[in-house]
N, C-alpha and C positions, 0 to 999 in steps of 0.2 A: 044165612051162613056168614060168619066172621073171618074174615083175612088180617092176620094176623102177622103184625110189622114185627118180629123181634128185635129188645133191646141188644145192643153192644155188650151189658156188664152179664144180660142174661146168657148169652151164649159164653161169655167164656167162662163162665160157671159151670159149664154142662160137657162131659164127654164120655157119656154112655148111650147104649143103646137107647133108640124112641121106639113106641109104641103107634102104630097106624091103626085107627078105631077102624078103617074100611066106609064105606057107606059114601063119605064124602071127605076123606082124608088124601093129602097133597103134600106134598112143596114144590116150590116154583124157583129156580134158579135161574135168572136172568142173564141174560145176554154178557153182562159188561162184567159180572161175577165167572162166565164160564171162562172168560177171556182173563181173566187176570189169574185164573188158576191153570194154564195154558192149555184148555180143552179144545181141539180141534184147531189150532193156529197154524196158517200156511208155512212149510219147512222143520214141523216137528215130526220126527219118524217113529213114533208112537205116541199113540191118545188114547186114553182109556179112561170107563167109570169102574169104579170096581166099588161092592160093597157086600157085608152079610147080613144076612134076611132069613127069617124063621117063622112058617105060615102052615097052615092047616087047610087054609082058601084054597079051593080047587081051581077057579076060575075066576083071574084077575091080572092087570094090566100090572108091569113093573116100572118100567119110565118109557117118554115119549121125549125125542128131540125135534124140533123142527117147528117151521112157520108159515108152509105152505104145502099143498097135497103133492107140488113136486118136489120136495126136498125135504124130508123127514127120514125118522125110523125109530120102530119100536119094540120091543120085547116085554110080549105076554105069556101069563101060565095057560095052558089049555088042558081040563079034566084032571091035574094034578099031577100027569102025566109025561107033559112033552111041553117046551119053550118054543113060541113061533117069534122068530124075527119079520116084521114088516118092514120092507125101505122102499123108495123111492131118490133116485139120484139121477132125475132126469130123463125115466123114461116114459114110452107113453102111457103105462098106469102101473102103479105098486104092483112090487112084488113079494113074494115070504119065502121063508126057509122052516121046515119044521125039526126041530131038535129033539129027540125023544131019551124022556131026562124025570125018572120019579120026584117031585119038588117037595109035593104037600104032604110034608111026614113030620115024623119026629125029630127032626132032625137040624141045625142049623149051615144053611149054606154059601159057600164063597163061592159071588159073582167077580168074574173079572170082564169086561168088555170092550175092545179095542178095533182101532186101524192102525195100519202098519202099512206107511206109504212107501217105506224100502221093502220092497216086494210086491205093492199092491195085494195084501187083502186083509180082512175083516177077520176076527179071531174073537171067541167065544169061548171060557173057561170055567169051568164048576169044580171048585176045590183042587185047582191047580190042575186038572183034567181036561183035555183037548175036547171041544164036542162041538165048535164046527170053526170051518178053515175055509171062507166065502173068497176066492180073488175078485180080482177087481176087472171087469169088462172094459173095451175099448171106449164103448157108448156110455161109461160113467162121467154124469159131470158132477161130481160133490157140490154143492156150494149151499150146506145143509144152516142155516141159520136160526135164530129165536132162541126160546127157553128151553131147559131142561126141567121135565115135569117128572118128579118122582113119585109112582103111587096112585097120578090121577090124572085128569082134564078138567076141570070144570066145564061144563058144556058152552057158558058163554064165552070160552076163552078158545076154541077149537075153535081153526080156520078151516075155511071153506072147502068142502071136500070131504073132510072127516069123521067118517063117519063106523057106525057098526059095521058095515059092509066092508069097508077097510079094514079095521082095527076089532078084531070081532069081542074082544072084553072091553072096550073103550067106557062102559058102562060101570065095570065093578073095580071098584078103587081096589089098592092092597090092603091089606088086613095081616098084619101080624107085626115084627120084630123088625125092626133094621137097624144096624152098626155099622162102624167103619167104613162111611161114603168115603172116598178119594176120585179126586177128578183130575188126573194126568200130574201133572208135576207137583201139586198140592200133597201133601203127606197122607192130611186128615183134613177130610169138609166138615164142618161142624153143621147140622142139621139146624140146630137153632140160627142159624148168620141166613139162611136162605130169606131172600126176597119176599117170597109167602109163605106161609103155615096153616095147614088148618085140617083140624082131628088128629093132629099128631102130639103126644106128651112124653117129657123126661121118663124114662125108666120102662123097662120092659124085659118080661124075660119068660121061659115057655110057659108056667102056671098064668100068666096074662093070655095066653093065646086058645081061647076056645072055640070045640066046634061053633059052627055058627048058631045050627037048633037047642045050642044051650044059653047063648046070648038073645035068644029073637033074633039076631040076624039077616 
């Protein structure tokens, strides 16, 4: 597997949708990158990733935040059906939320995903539709740090703890369509600037997106 530094001239050549092959498709957004697009910075009263994505994959992971098994969270598809949020923010073992949400269709869909520290809670959006309103417990300690992994984990890049038993798709990269990443104050993340790359290419649109028993998959 090749990790994949993107040039500077390459990416600002680029601002359409990427295609994620699946199998072992990623990007890795770093720490120092999430901090200068002000993702998660103490005293902002909203933080959000927000992006659109268009898949057929029934069962597969969407992005993972975090760098240790007490401070993470993630959102996965589950049977094509329903969105499980995993987090942990301090306590003594993760927890999830299930959201039940058709995904793997025809269809392309806007994620918005946020906390909202004026009010204390967590807010989940699908095409501008309310579909979960998480507050926030007394026994929360955020202090959620590391990469933002879009798509995937590599296995040698997961810390300690995480595992399937956690993150039950942790296994099946995404597989379809994604456009218009934004990460909190940032307008547009360009996909090509990300830290890593790999199985992801310029251009994509539904005729790219097949079942999987028609790819070998």
């Amino acid at each position: 597997m090749t990790r994949v530094i993107p040039t500077l001239l390459g990416a600002r050549e680029f601002s359409g949708a990427c295609k994620f092959r699946g199998l072992d498709s990623y990007i890795r957004i770093g720490r120092e990158q999430i901090e200068r697009a002000g993702f998660y910075t103490p005293g902002s009263l909203v933080q959000f990733i927000g992006f659109k994505f268009h898949t057929k994959q029934q069962d597969q992971l969407l992005f993972l935040v975090g760098d240790n098994i007490d401070q993470f969270y993630a959102l996965e598809l589950e049977d094509g059906r329903q969105l499980v949020f995993t987090y942990n923010f301090g306590f003594d073992e993760p927890r999830n939320e299930v959201i039940k949400k058709d995904i793997a269709n025809d269809y392309t869909q806007q994620l918005k995903f946020g906390f909202v520290s004026q009010g204390r809670f967590i807010i989940l959006l699908i095409n501008n539709n309310l579909f979960m309103k998480l507050d926030y417990g007394d026994d929360w300690d955020m202090m959620v740090g590391g990469s933002f992994w879009l798509g995937g984990v590599p296995k040698a890049d997961r810390f300690e703890g995480l595992s399937t038993g956690v993150v039950g798709n942790l296994n099946h990269n995404y597989r379809g369509c994604i456009e218009s990443l934004k990460i909190h104050l940032q307008r547009k993340f360009n996909i090509y600037e990300a830290d890593e790359r790999v199985g992801v290419t310029i251009g994509c649109g539904a005729a790219d997106i097949l079942p999987i028993d028609q790819e070998g998959g």
